[in-house]
mmCIF file of the N, C-alpha and C atoms, coordinates in Angstrom:
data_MODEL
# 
_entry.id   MODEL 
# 
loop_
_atom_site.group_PDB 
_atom_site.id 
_atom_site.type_symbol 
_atom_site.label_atom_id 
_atom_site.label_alt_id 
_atom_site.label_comp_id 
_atom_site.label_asym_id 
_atom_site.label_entity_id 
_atom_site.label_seq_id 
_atom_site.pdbx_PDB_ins_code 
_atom_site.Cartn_x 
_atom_site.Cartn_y 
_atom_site.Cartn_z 
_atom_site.occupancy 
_atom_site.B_iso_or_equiv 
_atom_site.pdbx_formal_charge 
_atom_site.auth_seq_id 
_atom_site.auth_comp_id 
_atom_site.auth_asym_id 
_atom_site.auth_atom_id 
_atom_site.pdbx_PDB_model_num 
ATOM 1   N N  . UNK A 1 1  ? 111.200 83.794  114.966 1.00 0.00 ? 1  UNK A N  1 
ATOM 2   C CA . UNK A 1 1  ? 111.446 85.129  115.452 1.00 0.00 ? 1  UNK A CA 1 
ATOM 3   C C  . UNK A 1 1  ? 110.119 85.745  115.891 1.00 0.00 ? 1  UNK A C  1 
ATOM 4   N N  . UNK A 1 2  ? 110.150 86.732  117.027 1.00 0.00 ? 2  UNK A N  1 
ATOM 5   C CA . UNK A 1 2  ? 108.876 86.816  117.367 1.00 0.00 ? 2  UNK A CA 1 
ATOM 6   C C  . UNK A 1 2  ? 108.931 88.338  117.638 1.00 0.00 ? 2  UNK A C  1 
ATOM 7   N N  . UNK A 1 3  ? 107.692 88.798  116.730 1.00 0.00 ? 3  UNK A N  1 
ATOM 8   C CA . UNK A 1 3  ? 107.477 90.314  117.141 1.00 0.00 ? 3  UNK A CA 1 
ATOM 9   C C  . UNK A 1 3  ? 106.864 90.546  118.320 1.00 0.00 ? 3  UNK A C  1 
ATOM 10  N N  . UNK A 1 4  ? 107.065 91.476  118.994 1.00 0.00 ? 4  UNK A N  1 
ATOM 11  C CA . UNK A 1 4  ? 106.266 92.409  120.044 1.00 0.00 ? 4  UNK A CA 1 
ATOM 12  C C  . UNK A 1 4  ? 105.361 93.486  119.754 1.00 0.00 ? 4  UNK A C  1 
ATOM 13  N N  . UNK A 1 5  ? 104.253 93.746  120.369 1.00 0.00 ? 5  UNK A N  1 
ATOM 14  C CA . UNK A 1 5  ? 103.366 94.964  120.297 1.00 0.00 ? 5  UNK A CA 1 
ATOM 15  C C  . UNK A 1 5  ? 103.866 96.074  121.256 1.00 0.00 ? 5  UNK A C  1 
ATOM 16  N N  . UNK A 1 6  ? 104.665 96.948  120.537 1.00 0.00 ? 6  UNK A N  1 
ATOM 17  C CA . UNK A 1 6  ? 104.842 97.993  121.071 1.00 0.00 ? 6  UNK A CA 1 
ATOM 18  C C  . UNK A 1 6  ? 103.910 98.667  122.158 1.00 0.00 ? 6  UNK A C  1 
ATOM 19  N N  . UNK A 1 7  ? 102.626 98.368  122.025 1.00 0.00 ? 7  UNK A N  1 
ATOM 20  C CA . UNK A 1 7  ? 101.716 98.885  123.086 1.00 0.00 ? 7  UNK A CA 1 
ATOM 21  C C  . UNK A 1 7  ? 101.464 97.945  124.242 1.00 0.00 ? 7  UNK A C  1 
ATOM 22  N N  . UNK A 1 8  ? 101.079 96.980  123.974 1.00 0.00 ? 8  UNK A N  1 
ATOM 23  C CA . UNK A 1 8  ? 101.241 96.142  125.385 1.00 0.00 ? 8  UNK A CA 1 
ATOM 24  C C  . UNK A 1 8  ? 101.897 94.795  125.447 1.00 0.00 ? 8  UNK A C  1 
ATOM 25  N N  . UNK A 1 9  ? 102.979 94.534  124.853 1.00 0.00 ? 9  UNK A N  1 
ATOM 26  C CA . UNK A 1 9  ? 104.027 93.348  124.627 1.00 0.00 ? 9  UNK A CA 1 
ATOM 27  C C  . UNK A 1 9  ? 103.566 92.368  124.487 1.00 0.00 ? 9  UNK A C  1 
ATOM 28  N N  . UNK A 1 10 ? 102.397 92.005  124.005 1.00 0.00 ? 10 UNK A N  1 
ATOM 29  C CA . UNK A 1 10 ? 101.737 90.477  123.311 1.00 0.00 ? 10 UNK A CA 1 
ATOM 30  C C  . UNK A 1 10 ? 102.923 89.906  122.006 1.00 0.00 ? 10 UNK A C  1 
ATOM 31  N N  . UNK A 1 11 ? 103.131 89.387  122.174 1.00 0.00 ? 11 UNK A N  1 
ATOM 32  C CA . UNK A 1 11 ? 104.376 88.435  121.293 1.00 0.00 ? 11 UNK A CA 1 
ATOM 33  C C  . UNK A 1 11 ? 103.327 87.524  119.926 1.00 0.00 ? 11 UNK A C  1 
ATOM 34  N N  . UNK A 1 12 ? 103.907 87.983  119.046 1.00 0.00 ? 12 UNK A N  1 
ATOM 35  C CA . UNK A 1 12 ? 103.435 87.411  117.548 1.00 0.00 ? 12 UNK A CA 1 
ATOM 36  C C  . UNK A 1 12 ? 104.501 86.170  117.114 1.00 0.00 ? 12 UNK A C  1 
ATOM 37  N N  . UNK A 1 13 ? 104.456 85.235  116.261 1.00 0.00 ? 13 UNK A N  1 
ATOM 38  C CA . UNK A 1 13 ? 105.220 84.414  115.564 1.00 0.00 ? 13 UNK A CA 1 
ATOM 39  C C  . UNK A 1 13 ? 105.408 85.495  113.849 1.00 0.00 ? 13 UNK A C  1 
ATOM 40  N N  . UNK A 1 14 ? 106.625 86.137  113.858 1.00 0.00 ? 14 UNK A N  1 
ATOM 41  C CA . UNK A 1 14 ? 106.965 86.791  112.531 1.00 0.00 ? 14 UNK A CA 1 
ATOM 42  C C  . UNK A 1 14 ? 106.263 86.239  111.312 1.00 0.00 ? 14 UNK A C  1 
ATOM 43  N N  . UNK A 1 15 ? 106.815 84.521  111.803 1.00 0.00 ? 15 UNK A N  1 
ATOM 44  C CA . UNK A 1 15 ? 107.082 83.924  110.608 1.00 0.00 ? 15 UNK A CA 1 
ATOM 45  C C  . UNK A 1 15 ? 105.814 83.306  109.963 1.00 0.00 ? 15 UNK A C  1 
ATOM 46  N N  . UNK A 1 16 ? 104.398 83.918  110.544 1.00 0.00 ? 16 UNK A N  1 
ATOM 47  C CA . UNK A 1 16 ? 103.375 83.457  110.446 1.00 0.00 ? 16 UNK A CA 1 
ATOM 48  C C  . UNK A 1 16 ? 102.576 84.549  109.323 1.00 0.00 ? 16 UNK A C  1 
ATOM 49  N N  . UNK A 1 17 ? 103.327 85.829  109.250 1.00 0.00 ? 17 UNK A N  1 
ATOM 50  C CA . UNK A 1 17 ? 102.789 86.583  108.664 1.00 0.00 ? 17 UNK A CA 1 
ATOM 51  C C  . UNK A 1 17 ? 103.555 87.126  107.573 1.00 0.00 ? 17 UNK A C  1 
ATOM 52  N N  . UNK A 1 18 ? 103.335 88.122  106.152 1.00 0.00 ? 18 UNK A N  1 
ATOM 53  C CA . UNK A 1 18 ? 104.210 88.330  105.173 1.00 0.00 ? 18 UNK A CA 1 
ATOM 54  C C  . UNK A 1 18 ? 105.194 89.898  105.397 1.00 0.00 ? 18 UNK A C  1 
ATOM 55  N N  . UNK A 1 19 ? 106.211 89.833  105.204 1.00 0.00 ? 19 UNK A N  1 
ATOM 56  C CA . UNK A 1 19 ? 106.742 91.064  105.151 1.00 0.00 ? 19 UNK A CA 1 
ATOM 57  C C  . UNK A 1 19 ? 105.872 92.103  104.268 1.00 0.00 ? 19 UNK A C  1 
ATOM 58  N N  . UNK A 1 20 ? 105.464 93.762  104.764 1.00 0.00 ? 20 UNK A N  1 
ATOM 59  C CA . UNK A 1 20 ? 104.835 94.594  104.404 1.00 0.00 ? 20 UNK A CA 1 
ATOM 60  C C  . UNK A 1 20 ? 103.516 94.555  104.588 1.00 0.00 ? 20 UNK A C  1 
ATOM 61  N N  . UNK A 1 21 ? 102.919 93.113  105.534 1.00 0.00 ? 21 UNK A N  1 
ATOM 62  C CA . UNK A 1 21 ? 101.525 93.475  105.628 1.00 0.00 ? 21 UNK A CA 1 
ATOM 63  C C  . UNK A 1 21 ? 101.105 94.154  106.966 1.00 0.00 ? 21 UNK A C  1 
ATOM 64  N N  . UNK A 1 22 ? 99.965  94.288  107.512 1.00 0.00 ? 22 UNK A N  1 
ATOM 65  C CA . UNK A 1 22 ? 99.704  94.407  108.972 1.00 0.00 ? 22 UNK A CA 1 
ATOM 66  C C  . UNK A 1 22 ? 99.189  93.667  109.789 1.00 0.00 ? 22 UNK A C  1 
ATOM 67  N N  . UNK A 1 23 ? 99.460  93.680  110.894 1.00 0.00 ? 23 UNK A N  1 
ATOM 68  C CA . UNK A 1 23 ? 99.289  92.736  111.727 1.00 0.00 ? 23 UNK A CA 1 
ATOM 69  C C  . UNK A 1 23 ? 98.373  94.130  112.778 1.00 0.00 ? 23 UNK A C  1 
ATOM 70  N N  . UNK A 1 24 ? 96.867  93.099  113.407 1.00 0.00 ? 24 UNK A N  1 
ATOM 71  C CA . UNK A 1 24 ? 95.828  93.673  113.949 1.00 0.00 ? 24 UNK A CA 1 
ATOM 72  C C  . UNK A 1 24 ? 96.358  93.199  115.951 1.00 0.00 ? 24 UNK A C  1 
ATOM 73  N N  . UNK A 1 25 ? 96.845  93.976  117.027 1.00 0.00 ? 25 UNK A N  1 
ATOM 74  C CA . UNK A 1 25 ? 97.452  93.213  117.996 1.00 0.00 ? 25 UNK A CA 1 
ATOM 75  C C  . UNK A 1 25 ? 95.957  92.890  118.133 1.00 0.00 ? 25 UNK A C  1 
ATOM 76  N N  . UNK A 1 26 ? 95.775  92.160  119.415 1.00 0.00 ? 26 UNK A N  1 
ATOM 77  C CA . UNK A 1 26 ? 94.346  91.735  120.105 1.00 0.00 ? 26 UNK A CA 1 
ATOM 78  C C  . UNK A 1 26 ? 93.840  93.248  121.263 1.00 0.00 ? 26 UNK A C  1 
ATOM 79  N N  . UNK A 1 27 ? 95.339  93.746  121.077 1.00 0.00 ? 27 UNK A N  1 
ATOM 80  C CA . UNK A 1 27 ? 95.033  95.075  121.934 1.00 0.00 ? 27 UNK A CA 1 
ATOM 81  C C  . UNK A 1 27 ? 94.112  96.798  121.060 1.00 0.00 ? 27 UNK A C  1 
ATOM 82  N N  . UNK A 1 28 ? 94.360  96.151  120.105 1.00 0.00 ? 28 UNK A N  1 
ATOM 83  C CA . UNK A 1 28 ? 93.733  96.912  118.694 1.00 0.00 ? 28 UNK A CA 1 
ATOM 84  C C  . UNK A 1 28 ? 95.284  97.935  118.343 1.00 0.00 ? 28 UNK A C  1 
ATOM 85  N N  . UNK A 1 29 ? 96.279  97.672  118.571 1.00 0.00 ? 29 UNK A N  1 
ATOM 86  C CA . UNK A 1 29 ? 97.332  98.399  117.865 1.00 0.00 ? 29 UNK A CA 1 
ATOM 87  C C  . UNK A 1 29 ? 97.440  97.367  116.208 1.00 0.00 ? 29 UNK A C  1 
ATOM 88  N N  . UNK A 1 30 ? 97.865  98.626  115.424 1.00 0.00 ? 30 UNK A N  1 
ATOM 89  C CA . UNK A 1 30 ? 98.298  98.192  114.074 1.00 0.00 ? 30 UNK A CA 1 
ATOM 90  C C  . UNK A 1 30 ? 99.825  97.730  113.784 1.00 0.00 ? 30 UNK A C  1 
ATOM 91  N N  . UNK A 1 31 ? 100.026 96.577  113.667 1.00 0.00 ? 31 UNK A N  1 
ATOM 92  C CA . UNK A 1 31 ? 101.655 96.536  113.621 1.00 0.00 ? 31 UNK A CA 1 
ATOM 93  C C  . UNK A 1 31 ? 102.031 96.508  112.246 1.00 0.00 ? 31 UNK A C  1 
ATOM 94  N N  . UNK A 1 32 ? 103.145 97.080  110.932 1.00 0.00 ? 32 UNK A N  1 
ATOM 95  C CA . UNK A 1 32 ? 103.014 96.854  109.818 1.00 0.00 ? 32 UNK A CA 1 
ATOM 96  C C  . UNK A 1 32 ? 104.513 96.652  109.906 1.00 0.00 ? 32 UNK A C  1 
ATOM 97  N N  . UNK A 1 33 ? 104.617 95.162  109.346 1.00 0.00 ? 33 UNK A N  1 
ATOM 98  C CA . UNK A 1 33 ? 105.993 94.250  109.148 1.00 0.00 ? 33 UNK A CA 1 
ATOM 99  C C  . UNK A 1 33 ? 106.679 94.984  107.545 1.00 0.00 ? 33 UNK A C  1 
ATOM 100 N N  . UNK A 1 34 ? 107.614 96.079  108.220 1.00 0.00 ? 34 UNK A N  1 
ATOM 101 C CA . UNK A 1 34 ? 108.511 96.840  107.020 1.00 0.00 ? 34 UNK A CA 1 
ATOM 102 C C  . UNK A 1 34 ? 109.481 96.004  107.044 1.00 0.00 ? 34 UNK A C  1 
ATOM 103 N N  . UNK A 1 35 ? 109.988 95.241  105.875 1.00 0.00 ? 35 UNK A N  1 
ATOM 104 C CA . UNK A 1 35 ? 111.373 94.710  105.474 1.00 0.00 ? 35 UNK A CA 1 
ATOM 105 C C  . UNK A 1 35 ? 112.246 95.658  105.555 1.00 0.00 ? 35 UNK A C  1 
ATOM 106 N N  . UNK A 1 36 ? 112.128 97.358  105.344 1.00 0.00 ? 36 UNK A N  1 
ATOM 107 C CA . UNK A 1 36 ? 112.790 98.253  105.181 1.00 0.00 ? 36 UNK A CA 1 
ATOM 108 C C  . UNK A 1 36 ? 113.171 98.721  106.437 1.00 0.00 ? 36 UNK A C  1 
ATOM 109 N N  . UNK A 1 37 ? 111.925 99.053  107.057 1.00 0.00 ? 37 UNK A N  1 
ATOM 110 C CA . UNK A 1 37 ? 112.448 99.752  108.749 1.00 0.00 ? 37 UNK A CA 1 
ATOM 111 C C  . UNK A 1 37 ? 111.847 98.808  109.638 1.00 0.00 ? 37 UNK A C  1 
ATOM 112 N N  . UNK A 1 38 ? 111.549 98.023  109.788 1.00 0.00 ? 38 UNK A N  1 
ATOM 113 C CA . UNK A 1 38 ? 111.401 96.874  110.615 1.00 0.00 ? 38 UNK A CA 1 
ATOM 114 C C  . UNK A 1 38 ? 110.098 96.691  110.873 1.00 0.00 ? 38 UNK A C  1 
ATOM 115 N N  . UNK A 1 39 ? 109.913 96.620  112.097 1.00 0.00 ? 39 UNK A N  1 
ATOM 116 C CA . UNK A 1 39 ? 108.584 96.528  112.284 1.00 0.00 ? 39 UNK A CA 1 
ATOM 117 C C  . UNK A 1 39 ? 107.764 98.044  112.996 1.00 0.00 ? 39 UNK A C  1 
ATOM 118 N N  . UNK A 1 40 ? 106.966 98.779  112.556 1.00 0.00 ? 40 UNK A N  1 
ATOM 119 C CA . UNK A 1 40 ? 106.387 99.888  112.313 1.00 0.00 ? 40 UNK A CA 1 
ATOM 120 C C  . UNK A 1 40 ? 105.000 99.903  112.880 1.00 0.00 ? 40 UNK A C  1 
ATOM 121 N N  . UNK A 1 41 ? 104.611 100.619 114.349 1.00 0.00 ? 41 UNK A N  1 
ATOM 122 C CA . UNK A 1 41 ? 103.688 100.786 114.811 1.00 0.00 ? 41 UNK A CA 1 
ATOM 123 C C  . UNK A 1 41 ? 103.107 101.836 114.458 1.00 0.00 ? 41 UNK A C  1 
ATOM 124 N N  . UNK A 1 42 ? 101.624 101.680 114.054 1.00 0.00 ? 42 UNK A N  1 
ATOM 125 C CA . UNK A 1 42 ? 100.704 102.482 113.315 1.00 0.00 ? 42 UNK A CA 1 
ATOM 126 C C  . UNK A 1 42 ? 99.893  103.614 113.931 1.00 0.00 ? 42 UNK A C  1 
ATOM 127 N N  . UNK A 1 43 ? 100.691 104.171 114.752 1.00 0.00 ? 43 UNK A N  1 
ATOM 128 C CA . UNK A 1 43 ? 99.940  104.885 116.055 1.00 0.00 ? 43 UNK A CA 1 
ATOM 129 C C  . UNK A 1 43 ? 98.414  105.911 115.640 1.00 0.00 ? 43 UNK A C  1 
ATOM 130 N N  . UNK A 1 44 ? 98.123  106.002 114.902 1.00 0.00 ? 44 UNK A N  1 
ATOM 131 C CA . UNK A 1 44 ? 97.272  106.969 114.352 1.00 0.00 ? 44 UNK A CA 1 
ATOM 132 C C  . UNK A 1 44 ? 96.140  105.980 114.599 1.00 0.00 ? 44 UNK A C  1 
ATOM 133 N N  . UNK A 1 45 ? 96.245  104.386 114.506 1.00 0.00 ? 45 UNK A N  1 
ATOM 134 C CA . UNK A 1 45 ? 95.258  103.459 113.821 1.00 0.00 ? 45 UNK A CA 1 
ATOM 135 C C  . UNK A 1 45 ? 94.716  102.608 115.218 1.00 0.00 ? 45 UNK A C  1 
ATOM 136 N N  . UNK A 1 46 ? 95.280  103.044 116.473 1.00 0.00 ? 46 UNK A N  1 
ATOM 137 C CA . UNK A 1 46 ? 96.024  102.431 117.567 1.00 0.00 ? 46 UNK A CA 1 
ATOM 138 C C  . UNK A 1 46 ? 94.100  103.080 118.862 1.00 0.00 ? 46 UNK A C  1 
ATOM 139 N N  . UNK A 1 47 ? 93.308  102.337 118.771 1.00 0.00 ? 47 UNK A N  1 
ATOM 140 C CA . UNK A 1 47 ? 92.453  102.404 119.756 1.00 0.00 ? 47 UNK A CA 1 
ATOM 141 C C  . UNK A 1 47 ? 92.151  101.580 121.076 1.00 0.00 ? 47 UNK A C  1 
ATOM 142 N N  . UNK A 1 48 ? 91.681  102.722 121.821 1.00 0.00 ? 48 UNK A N  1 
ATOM 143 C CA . UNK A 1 48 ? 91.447  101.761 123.538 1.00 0.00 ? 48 UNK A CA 1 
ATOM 144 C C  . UNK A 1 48 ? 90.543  100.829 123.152 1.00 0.00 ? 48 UNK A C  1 
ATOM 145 N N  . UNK A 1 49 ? 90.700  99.758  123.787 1.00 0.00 ? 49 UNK A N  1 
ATOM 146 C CA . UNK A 1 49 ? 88.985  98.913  123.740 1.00 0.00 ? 49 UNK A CA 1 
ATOM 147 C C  . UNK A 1 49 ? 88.234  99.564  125.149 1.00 0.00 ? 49 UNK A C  1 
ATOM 148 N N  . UNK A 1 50 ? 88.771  100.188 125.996 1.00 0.00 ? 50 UNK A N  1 
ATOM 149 C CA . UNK A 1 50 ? 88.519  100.292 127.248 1.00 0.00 ? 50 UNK A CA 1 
ATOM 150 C C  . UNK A 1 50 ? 87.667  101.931 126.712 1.00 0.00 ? 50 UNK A C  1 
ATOM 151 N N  . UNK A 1 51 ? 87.980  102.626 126.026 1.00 0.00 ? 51 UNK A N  1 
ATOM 152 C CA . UNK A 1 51 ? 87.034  103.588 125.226 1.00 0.00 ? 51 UNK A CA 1 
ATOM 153 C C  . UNK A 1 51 ? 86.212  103.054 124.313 1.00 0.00 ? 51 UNK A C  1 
ATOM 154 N N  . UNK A 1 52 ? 86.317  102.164 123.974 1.00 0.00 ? 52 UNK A N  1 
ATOM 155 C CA . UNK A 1 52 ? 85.186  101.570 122.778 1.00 0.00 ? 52 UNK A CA 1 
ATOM 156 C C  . UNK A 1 52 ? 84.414  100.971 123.404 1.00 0.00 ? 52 UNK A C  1 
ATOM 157 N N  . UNK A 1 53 ? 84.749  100.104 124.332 1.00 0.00 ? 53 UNK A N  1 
ATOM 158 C CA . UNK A 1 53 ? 83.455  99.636  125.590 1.00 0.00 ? 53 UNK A CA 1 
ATOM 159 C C  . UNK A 1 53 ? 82.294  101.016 126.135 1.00 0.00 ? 53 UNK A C  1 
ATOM 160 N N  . UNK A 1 54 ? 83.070  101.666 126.392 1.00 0.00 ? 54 UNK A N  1 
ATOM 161 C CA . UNK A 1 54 ? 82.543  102.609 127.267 1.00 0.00 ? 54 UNK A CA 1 
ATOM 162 C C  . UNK A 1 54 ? 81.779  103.571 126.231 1.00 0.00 ? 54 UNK A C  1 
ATOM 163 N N  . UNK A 1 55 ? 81.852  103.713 125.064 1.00 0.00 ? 55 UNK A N  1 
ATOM 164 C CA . UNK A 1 55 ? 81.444  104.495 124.017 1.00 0.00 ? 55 UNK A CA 1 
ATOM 165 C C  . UNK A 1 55 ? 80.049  102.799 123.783 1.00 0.00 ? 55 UNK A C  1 
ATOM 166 N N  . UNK A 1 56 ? 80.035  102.279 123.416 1.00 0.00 ? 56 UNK A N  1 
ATOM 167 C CA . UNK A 1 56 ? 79.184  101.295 123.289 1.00 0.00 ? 56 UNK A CA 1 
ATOM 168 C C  . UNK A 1 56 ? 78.038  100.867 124.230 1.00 0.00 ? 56 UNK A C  1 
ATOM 169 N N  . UNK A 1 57 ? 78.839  101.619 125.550 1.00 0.00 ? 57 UNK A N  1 
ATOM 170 C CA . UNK A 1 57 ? 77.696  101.231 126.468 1.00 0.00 ? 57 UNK A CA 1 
ATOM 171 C C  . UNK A 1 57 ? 77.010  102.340 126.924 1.00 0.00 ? 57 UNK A C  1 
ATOM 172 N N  . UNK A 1 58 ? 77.475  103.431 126.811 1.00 0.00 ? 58 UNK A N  1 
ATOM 173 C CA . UNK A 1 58 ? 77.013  105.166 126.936 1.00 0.00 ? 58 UNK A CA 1 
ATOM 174 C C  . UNK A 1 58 ? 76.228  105.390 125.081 1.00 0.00 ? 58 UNK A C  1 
ATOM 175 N N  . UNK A 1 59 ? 76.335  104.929 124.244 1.00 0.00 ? 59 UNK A N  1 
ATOM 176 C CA . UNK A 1 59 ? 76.167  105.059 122.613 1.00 0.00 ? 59 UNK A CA 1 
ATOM 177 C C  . UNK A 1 59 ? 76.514  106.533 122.451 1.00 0.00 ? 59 UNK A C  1 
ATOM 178 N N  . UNK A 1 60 ? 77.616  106.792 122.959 1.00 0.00 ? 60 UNK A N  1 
ATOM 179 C CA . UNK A 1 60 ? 77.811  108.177 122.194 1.00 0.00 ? 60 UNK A CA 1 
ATOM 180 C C  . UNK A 1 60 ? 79.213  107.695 121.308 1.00 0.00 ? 60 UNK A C  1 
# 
């Protein structure tokens, strides 16, 4: 079974990871595998790399 990243649809293997932990996308969204409500995007935790580049290369 294969999860999706709600933010930019990169496809995970479920069965690779444990129910209730989090999963880091490569897009930097937080995905957290709820047995209860399913699978639960962490939007608070959820950063651009395309701002973190640009913050890294400006150092502010």
């Amino acid at each position: 079974m294969a999860i999706i990243c709600p933010k930019c649809k990169h496809q995970y293997d479920v069965t690779l990871f444990q129910f209730g932990s989090v999963v880091e996308c490569d897009c930097g969204a937080r995905i957290k595998l709820d047995p209860r409500k399913g699978i639960v995007l962490e939007r608070q935790n959820i950063r651009n790399k395309e701002e973190d580049s640009e913050q890294s290369r400006t150092g502010k």
